[in-house]
C-alpha distance (Angstrom), angle and dihedral (degrees) to the residues before:
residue distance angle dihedral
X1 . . .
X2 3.97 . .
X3 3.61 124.6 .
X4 3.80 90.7 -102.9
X5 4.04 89.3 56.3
X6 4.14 99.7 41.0
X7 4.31 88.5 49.3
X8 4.01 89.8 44.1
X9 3.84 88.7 55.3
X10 3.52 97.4 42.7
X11 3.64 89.0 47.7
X12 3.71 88.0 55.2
X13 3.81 98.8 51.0
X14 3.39 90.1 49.7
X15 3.71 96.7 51.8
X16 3.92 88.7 47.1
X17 3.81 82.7 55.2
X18 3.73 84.8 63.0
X19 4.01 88.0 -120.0
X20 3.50 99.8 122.6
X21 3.54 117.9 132.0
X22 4.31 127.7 -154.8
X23 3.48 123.9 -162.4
X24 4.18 119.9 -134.4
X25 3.67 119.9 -133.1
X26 3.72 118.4 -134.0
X27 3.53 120.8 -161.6
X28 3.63 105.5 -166.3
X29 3.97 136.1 6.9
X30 3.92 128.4 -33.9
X31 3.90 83.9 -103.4
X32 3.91 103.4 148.1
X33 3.79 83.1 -104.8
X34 4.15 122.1 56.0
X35 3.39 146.1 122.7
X36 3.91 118.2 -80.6
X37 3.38 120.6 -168.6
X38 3.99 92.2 -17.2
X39 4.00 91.2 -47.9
X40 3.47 129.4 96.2
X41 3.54 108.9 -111.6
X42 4.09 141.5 166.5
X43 3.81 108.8 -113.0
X44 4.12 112.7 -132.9
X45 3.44 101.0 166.3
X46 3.73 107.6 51.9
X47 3.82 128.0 120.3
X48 3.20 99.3 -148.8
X49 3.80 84.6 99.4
X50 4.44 95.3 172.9
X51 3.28 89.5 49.1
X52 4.03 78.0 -122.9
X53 3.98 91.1 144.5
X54 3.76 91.4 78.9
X55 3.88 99.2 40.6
X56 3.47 110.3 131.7
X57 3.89 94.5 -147.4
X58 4.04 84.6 59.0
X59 3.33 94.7 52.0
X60 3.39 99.4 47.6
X61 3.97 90.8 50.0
X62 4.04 80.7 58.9
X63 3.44 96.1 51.8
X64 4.11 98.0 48.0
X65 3.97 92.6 52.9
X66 3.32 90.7 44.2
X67 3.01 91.3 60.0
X68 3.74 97.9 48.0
X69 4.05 95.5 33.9
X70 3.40 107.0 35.9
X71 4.09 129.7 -119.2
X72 3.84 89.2 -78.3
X73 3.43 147.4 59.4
X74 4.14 96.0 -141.9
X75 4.08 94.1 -143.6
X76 3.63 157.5 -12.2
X77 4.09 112.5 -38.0
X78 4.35 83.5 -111.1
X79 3.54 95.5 59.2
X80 3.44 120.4 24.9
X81 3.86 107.3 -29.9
X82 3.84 106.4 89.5
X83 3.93 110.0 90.0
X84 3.61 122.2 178.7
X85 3.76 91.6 -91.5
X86 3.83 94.8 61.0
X87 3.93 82.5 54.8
X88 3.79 96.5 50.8
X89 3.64 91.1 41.6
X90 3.86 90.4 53.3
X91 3.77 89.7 56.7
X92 3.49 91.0 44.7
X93 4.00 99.2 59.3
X94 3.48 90.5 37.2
X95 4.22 91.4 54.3
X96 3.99 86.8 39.7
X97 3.66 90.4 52.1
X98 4.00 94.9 35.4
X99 3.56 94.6 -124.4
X100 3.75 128.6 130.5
X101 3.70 97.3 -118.0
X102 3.45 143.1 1.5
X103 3.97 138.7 -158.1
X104 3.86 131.3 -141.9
X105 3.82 120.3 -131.4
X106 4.24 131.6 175.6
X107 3.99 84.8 -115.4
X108 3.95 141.9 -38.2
X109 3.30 91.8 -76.1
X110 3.81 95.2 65.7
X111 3.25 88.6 38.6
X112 3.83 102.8 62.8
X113 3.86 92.6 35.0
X114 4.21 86.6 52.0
X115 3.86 89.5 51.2
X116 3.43 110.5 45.4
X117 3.21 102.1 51.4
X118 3.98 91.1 41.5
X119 3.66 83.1 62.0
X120 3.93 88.7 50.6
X121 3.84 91.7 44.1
X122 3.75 88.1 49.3
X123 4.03 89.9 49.6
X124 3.94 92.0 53.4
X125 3.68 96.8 49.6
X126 4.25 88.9 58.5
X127 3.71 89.1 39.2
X128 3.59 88.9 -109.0
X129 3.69 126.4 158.7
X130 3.97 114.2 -143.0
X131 3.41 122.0 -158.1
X132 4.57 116.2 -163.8
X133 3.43 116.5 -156.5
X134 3.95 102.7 -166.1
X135 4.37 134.0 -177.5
X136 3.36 111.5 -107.7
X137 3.81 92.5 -133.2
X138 3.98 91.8 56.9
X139 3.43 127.2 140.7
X140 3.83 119.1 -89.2
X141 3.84 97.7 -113.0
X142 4.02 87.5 57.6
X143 3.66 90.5 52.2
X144 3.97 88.6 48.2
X145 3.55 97.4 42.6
X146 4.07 89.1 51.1
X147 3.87 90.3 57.6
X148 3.37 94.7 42.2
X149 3.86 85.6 61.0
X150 3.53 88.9 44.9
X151 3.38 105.2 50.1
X152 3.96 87.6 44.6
X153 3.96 97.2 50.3
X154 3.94 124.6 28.7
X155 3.66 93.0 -156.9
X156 4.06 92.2 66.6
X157 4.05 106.1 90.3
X158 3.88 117.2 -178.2
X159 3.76 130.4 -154.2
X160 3.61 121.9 -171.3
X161 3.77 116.5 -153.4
X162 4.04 119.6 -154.8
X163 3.80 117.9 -91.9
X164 3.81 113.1 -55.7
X165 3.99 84.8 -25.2
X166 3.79 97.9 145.6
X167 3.62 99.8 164.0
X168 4.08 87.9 59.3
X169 4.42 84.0 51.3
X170 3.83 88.3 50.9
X171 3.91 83.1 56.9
X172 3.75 95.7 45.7
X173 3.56 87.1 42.9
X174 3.48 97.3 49.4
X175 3.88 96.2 41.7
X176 4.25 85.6 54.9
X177 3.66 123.4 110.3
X178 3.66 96.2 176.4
X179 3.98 117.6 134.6
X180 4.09 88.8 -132.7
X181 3.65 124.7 31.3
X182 3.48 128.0 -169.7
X183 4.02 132.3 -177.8
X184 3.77 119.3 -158.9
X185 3.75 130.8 -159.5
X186 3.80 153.3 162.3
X187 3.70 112.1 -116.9
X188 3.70 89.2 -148.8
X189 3.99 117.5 17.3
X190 4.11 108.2 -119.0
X191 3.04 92.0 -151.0
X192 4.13 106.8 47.8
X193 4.00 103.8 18.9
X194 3.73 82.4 -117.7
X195 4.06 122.6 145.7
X196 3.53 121.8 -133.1
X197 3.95 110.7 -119.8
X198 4.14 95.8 -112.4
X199 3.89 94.8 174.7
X200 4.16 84.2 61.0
X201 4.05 83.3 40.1
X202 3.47 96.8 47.8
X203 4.03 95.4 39.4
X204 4.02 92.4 47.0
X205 3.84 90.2 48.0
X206 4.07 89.6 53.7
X207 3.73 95.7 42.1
X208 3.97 92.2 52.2
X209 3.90 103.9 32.7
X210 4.08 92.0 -107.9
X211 3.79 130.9 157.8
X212 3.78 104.0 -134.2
X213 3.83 114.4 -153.1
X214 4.49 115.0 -168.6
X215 3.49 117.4 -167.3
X216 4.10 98.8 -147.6
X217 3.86 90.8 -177.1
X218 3.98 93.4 132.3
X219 3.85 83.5 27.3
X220 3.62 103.2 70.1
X221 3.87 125.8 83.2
X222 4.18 83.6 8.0
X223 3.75 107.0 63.4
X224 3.62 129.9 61.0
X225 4.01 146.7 35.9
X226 3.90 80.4 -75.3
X227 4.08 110.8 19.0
X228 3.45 90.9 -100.4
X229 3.87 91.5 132.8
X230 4.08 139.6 -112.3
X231 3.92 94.8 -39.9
X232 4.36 88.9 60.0
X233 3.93 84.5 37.8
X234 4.18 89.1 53.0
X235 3.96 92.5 32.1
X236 3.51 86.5 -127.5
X237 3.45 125.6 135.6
X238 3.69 119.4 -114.7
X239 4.30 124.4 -69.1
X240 3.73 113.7 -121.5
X241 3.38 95.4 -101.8
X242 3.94 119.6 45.1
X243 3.68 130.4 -160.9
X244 3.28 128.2 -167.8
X245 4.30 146.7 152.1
X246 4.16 133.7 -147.4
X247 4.09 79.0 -163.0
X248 3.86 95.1 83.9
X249 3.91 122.3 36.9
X250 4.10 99.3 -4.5
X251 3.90 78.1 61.7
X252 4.26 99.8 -140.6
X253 3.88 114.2 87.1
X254 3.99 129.6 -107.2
X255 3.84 130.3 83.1
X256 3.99 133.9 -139.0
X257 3.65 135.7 -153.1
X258 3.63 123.1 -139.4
X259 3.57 146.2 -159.6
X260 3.81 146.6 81.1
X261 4.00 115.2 8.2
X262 3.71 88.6 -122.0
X263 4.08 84.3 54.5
X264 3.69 98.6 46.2
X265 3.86 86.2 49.8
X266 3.58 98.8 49.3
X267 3.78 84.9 50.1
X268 4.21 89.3 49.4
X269 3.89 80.4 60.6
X270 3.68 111.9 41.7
X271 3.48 112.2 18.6
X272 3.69 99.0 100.3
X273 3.86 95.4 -165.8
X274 3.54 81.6 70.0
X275 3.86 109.4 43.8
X276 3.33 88.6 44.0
X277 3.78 112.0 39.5
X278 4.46 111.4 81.3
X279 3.77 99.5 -115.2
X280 3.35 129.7 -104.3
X281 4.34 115.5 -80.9
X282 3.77 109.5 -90.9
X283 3.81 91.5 -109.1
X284 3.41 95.0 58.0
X285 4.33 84.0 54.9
X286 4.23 89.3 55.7
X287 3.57 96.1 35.7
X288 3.71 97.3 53.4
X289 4.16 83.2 50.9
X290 3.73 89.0 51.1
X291 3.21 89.1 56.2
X292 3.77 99.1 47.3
X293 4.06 81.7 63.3
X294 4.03 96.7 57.5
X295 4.44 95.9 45.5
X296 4.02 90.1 89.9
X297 3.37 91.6 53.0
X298 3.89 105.2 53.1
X299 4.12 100.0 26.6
X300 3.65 91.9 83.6
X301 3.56 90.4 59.6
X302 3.79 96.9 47.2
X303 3.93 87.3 55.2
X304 3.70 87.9 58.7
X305 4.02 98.2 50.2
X306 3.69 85.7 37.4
X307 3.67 83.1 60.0
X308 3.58 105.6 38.5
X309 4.09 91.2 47.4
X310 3.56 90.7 51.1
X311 3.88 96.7 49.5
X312 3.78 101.7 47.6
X313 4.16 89.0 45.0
X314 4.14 86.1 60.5
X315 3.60 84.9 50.3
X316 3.99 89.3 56.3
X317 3.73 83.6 59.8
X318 3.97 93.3 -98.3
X319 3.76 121.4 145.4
X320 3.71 103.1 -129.8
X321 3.31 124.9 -178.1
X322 3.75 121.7 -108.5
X323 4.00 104.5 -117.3
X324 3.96 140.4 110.4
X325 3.91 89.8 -129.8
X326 4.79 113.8 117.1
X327 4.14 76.4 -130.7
X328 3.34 105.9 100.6
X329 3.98 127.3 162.3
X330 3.89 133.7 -161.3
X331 4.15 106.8 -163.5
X332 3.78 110.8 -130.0
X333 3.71 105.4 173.5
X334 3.93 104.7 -152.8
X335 3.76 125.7 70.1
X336 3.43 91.1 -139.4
X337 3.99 95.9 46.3
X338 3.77 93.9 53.4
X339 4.05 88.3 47.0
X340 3.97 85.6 55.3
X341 3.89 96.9 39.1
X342 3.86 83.8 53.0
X343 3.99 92.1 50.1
X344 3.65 91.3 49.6
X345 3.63 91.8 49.6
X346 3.96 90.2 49.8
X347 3.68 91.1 46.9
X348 3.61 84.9 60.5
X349 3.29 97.9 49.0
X350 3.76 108.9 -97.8
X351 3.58 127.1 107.1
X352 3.97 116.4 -139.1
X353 4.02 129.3 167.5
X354 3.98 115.6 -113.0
X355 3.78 95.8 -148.1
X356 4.14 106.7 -154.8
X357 3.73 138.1 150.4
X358 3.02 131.8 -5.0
X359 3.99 91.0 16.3
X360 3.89 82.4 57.4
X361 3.73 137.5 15.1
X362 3.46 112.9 -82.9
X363 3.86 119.6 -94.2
X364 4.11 83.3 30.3
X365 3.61 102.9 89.1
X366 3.72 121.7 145.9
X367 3.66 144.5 158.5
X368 3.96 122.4 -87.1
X369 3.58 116.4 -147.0
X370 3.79 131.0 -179.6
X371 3.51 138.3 -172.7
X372 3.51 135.7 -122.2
X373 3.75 128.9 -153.0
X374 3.70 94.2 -132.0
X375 3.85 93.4 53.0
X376 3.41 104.3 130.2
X377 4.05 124.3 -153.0
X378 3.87 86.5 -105.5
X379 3.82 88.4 49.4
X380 4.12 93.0 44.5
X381 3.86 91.5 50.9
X382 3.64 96.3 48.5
X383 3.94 86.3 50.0
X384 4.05 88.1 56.5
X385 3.50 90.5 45.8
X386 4.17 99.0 46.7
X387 3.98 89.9 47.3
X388 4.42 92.4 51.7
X389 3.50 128.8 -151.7
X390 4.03 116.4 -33.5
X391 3.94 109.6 -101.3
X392 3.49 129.3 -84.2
């Protein structure tokens, strides 16, 4: 059987396993109203939370280095791929964040699967053993970037602990006779809207000499009196290790860690996503800062669609989950009924994600909505209405 033959056939069993997934075509910006597919169409599934992917004022700060930079970056940030916009971006994050220092990466994914393992690599060189203790509802690129570690480094053990379950961590924790421990978690859940409990983080990782790493990808730009992400929204200061994205509500593309300057070095020599990946272009660097500028002024009103949204779906008879995160999620059940709730909703005009398999367990699809700051009541109501009652 050639190549050709063996991907056709496992195309086909996973289509018959109603798993096949389509990709929309927008023509024009994430604005709450575009074209999808050729129709006009209300997005409700979007990231781009601040509606800060349209802003004029970004796009003009694009278009003037640019101009002066170039469209590229023309390496790796070790050779010749760090301009002086990478730098001032880097200071930036880490003075948005309140961290010490701060690291570029192409996007969260490379950023978890460079860390990680860093940490591992790191671990192996002192003769260290590491042991992860991970959420089972993490993101995919934690999940990745803890086998990568493993599979590079036989003294890295992981243990993941059930959803938000931080009595059974204490006991993992506890049980552990690692040298180096390290717990890893979403700030908010991608998948539920949820927040991680960081007090119980932050007090487990004192109590049992842990590094605690939060990926604040959804976090950022959302949470907080000032968008400045799950630690502001906690009052907490930062974890040790902090993740977070310019792809979701900063409305460019790319993702940082942050920390301790020792960290962020040790990262700038081991994580291999980063030594090895051609930086991002120079305008991507100042327009990601321009946008760190604009967050205060549009979180505020994403709290109050956030909100709004979430109030008038409970009175549709949906079980929403209690949280201040733009993720919210309606359980379905079915594949196929979340494909068809979806459909309706498009044939209506509104755009929502069917989450199935593998993004979910299977028989636990449902439908992944997010707000938008410039939602308007109109806008929220016709949401409501396009998604229908919840199921009986």
């Amino acid at each position: 059987m050639s190549l050709e033959e063996w991907a056709c056939s496992s195309n086909a069993s996973w289509r018959e396993r109603g798993l096949e997934r389509t990709e929309r075509v927008i023509s024009g910006s994430q604005s709450p109203r575009t074209v999808v597919d050729g129709r006009e169409a209300l997005l409700a599934g979007s990231s781009d939370y601040l509606g800060l992917g349209a802003n004029r004022a970004l796009a003009d700060a694009a278009h003037e280095v640019t101009l002066r930079a170039g469209v590229g970056s023309g390496g790796s940030r070790l050779t010749t791929g760090t301009s002086n916009y990478h730098v001032a971006l880097e200071r930036d994050l880490a003075g948005f964040v309140g961290a010490p220092a701060a690291l570029v990466f192409g996007s969260g994914y490379h950023a978890n699967m460079g860390v990680i393992p860093a940490l591992a690599a790191a671990a192996r060189d002192c003769g260290e053993r590491l042991s992860i203790f991970s959420d089972a509802d993490n993101h995919a690129s934690i999940i990745d970037g803890i086998r990568l570690a493993k599979s590079s480094y036989q003294g890295v053990r992981s243990s993941v602990y059930p959803h938000l379950d931080v009595k059974t961590l204490e006991e993992q924790l506890a049980a552990d006779a690692s040298d180096r421990r390290l717990i890893v978690s979403d700030g908010v859940f991608s998948m539920s809207g949820e927040l991680a409990n960081l007090h119980a983080l932050q007090e487990l990782a004192q109590d049992y000499n842990a590094w605690l790493m939060i990926d604040d990808a959804h976090g950022i730009g959302t949470l907080g009196r000032n968008g400045r992400g799950v630690c502001e929204d906690f009052d907490l200061p930062l974890p040790d290790i902090y993740i977070g994205t310019a792809s979701k509500a900063l409305g460019v593309a790319g993702a940082f860690v942050a920390g301790s300057e020792p960290l962020i070095e040790l990262c700038r020599q081991r994580c291999r996503s980063y030594i090895f990946s051609t930086s991002m272009p120079p305008s991507q660097a100042a327009t990601i800062s321009a946008a760190l500028a604009l967050v205060p002024l549009h979180a505020p009103r994403l709290a109050r669609v956030v909100h709004n949204l979430r109030q008038r779906l409970r009175a549709n008879g949906w079980k929403v989950v209690d949280s201040p995160a733009p993720i919210i999620v309606l359980p379905v059940g079915a594949e196929d009924a979340a494909m068809e709730r979806a459909a309706q909703a498009a044939e209506r005009g509104v755009i929502v994600s069917p989450i199935r398999y593998p993004s979910v367990p299977l028989g636990q699809a449902l439908l992944r909505l997010t707000a938008h700051a410039d939602y308007s009541e109109d806008d929220i109501a016709l949401i409501v209405d396009a998604v229908g009652p919840a199921p009986q």
